[in-house]
N, C-alpha and C positions, 0 to 999 in steps of 0.2 A: 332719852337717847336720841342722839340728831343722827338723822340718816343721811348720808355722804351721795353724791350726785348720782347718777348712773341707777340709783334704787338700791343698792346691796349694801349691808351694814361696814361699817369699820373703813370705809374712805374707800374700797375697792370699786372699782371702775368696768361696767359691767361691757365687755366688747367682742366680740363675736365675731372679729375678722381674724383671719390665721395668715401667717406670715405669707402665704403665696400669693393670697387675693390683693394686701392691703399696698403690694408691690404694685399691680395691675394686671401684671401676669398669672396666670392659671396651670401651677402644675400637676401633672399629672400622680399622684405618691401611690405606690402599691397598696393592696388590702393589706390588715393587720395580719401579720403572721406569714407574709409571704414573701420569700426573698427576690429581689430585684433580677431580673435575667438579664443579660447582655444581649444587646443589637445583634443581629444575625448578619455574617460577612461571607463572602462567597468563599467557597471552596477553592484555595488557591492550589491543590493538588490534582484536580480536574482538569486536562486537557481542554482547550479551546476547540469544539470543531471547525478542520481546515475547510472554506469554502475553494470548491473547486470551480475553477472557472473555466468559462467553453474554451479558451484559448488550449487551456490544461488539456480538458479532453480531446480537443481534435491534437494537437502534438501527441500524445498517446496514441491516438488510433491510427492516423499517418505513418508512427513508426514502425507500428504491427504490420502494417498494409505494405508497407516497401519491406519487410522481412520478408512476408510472405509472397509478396511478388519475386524478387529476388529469388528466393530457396525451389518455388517452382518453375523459372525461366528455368533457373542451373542444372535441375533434375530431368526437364524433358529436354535439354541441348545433349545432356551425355547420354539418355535414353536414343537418341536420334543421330548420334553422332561417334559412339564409344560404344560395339561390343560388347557386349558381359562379358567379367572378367578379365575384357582386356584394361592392358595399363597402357598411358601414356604420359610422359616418355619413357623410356625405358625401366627397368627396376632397378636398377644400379643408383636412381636420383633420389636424394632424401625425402624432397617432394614430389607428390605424382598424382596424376588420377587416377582411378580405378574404381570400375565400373562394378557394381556388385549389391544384391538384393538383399534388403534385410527385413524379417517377418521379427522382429523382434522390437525392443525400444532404442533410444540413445546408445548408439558405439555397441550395438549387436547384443544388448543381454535379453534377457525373456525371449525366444527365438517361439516363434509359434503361438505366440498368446496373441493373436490379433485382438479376439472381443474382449481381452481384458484389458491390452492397452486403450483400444478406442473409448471406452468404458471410463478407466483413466484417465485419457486425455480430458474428456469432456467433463469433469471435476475438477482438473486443475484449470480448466479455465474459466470455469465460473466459480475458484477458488480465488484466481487474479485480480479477475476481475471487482468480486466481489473486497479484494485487499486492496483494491485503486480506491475503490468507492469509498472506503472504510478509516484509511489505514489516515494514522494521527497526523502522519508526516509531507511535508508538500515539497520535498528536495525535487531539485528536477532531476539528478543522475536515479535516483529511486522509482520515479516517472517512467524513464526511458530506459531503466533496467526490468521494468514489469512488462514493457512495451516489448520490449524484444524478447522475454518470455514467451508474452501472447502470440506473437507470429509465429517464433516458432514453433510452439505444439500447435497452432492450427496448420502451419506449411506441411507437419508431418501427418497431423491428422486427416487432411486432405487426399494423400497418399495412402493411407488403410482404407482411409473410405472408398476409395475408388479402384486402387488394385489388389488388396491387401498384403501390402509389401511394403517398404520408404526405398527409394533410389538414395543409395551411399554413393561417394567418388571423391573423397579428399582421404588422402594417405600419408602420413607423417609415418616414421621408425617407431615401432615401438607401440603403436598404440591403435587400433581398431580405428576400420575405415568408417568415416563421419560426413556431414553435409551441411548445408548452412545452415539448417532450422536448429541442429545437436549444438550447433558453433553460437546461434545466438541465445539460445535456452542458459548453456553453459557460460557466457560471460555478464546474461541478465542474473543468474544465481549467485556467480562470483559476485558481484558488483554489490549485492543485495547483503552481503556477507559482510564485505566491505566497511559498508554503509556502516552497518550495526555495530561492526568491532570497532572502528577508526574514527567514528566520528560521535560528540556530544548527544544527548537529547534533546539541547537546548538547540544546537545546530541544526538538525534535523525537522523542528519545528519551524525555522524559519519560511515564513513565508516567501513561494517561487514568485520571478519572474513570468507575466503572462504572454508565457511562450511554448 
């Protein structure tokens, strides 16, 4: 019997390399019996977190700051200058001011719950807060719709805190006397509304201007 080169009977060719190595390359083949996984890809449903830039936060706290400066000039000029319960000008004019104390929240409800409003207040502002910090979106109307939130419930909560009352003086037909903090509270919530109903996800994620 002649033995064929390599050592092994019958002309077989005894060779020990496998298809990956005799390439040069070295692949990696899973264990026997175990099926191949897929690469791992990022989560493309996960929200990027927005970085907030200082530009961002000082415009936010500016606009708090001029709410609240504003809402308490106006309150101690008709404190000092306006009467209780008088009006000026006369009541015949659709708009007017009018002078008049409220122990209650926003446009006179809860009437006598100081420690519950202040209590309150001081929740939703480090609810706000806490939603500037957090929140997905970096719209700047969303910005400056928190912003003037903030001012307001602190312009009003400055007022329990110190007399436990808010100084009212703006009178429309129809509708309970209000002040600037109720007036910025209520167009930062509209605006907030806005936002949500009218405009994309995708828009809303767009990254603000550093302003």
């Amino acid at each position: 019997m002649n033995d064929a080169p390599g050592g092994r009977p019958g002309g077989r060719v005894d060779d020990d390399r496998t298809p990956s190595s005799a390439g040069g390359a070295v692949l990696d083949a899973p264990p026997v019996g175990e099926t191949p996984q897929p690469a791992a890809t990022p989560d493309s449903t996960v929200a990027p977190r927005v970085r907030r830039e200082p530009s961002h936060w000082l415009s936010f706290l500016v606009i708090a700051a001029v709410v609240v400066a504003l809402d308490q000039f106006t309150k101690r000029y008709v404190d000092a200058n306006l009467p209780l319960q008088e009006s000026w000008p006369r009541e015949s004019w659709p708009f007017r001011f009018l002078h008049v104390k409220n122990t209650g929240a926003a446009f006179s409800i809860l009437q006598n719950q100081t420690l519950f409003l202040t209590i309150m207040s001081l929740f939703g502002l480090g609810a706000i807060l806490l939603y500037f910090w957090f929140r997905p979106s970096d719209h700047p109307l969303l910005r400056w719709a928190l912003a003037l939130q903030l001012g307001g419930a602190v312009g009003n909560l400055i007022d329990r805190a110190r007399y436990g009352e808010v100084t009212d003086f703006l009178k429309i037909p129809h509708w309970p006397v209000f002040n600037l903090a109720d007036s910025a509270i209520t167009v930062g919530v509209a605006t907030v509304v806005i936002l949500l109903l009218f405009t994309s996800d995708k828009d809303r994620r767009q990254p603000a201007p550093s302003s």
